[in-house]
N, C-alpha and C positions, 0 to 999 in steps of 0.2 A: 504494500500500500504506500501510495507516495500524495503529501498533502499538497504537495505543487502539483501532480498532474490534475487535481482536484479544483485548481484555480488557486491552491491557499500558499500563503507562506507560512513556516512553520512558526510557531511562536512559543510563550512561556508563557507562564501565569506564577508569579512566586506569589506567596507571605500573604496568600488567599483567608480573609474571615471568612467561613463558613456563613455564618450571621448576617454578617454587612452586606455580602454581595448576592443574598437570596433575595428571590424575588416577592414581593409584595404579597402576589395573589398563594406562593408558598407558603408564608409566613402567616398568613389571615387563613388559612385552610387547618397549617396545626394549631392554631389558635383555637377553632374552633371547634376541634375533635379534642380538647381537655375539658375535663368535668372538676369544676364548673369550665366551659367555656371562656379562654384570655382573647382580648381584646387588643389589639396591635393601637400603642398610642399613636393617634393622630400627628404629632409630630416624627414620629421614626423617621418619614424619608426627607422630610425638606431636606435633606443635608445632599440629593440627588440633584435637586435642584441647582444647586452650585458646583457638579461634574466632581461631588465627593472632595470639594476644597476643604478646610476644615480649618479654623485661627483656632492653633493649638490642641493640645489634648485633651481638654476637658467638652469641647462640643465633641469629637470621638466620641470619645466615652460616653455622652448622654446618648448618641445617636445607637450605639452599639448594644447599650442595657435596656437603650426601649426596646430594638427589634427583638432580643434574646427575653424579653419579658414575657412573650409567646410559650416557650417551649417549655415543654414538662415529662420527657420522656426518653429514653436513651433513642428509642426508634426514628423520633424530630431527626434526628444529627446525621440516622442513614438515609432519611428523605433530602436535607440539607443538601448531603455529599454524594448522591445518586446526580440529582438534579443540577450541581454545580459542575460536575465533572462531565455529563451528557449536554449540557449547554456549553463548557469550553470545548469540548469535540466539534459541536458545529462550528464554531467560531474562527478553527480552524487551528485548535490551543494542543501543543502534542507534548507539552510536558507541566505539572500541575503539580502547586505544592499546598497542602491543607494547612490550618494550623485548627487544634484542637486540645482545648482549655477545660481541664478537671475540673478548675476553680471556678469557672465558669458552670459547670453542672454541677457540682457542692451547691453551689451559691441560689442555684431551682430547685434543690432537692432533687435533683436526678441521678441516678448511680453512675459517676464518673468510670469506675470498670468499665460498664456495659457500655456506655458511649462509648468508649475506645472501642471497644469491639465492632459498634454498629458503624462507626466510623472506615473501620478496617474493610469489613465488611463491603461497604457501597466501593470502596476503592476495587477491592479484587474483582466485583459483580462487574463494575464500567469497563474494567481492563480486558476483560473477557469478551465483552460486546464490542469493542472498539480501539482500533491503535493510541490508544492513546496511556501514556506514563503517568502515575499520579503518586506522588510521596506522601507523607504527613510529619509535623512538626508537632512534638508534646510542650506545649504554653506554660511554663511557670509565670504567675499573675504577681508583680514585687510587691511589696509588704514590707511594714517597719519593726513587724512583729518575728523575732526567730519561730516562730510556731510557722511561717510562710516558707521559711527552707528545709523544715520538717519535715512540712507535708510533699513540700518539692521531692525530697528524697523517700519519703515514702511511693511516690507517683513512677518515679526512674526507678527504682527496686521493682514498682510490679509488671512496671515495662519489659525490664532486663526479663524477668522470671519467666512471663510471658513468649519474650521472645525467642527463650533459650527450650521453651515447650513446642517451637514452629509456631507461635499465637502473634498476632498484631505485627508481621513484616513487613508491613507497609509507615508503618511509621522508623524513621531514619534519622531524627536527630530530635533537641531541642534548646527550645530559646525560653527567654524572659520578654513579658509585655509588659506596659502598665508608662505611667508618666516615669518622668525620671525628675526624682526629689533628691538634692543634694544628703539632706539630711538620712538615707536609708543607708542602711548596713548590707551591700547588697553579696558581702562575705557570705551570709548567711546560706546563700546559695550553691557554693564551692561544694561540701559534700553532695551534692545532687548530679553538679558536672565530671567529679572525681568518679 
């Protein structure tokens, strides 16, 4: 298969939010299959409007914890990542990097394990259907709290574990998100990357 005989040029997609770049009618669809019913705040997209410019991190952030204010369920995150990764195959997208945040489904009450899985999961299902490469990136969220590089090393332990069972090998590496505050300890961190 060749994307240029296709008309396409080949492309990339890094440092992909799962979240940010789903689609509207996506996101009001899991919305609406949680009981009770969530409700997509009315502000989530304007930030669309402006071609995803953003003055600083903190509108990010507002934009990114309205959309994820939807989700309630590890399965959201393989609809999320089915659908992002079969939309950059149109697009013409032949290499694809997720990033997917524990602290992020801590933070819903959704079982961060089973995320990873169902995240893993839509990865392998797409790659199968389609030439197309897709990796994943595990999210440490920074904190002032050592309890933040804790759980960071708690997350890389069940990763490693996992991955040494043949479980979750589509994820390949990971980072730290979050603003950057002079005042954090971001040491904290080090046993997670070690």
């Amino acid at each position: 298969f060749s994307m240029e005989n296709q008309g396409y040029q080949p492309s990339i997609n890094l440092h992909y939010h799962l979240e940010m770049g789903a689609s509207k009618a996506d996101l009001e669809r899991i919305g609406a299959s949680q009981n009770p019913p969530r409700t997509l705040p009315e502000a989530a997209y304007n930030f669309q409007a402006t071609g995803c410019i953003f003055d600083g991190f903190p509108p990010f952030s507002d934009a990114y914890f309205g959309l994820c204010s939807v989700l309630g369920s590890p399965k959201d995150f393989y609809t999320l990542t089915y659908n992002a990764l079969r939309n950059a195959h149109k697009r013409g997208i032949s290499l694809f990097e997720v990033i997917a945040s524990p602290d992020l489904a801590i933070q819903y009450q959704i079982d961060w394990k089973q995320m990873l899985h169902e995240v893993d999961a839509a990865i392998t299902m797409v790659q199968h259907e389609c030439p197309l490469k897709a990796e994943a990136l595990l999210t440490f969220i920074k904190g002032a709290a050592p309890s933040q590089g804790q759980k960071a090393s708690e997350q890389i332990e069940y990763l490693v574990r996992q991955q040494q069972a043949g479980r979750l090998k589509n994820f390949r590496g990971v980072h730290l998100s979050g603003a950057e505050v002079a005042s954090e300890d971001y040491t904290q961190f080090v046993p997670a990357y070690d």
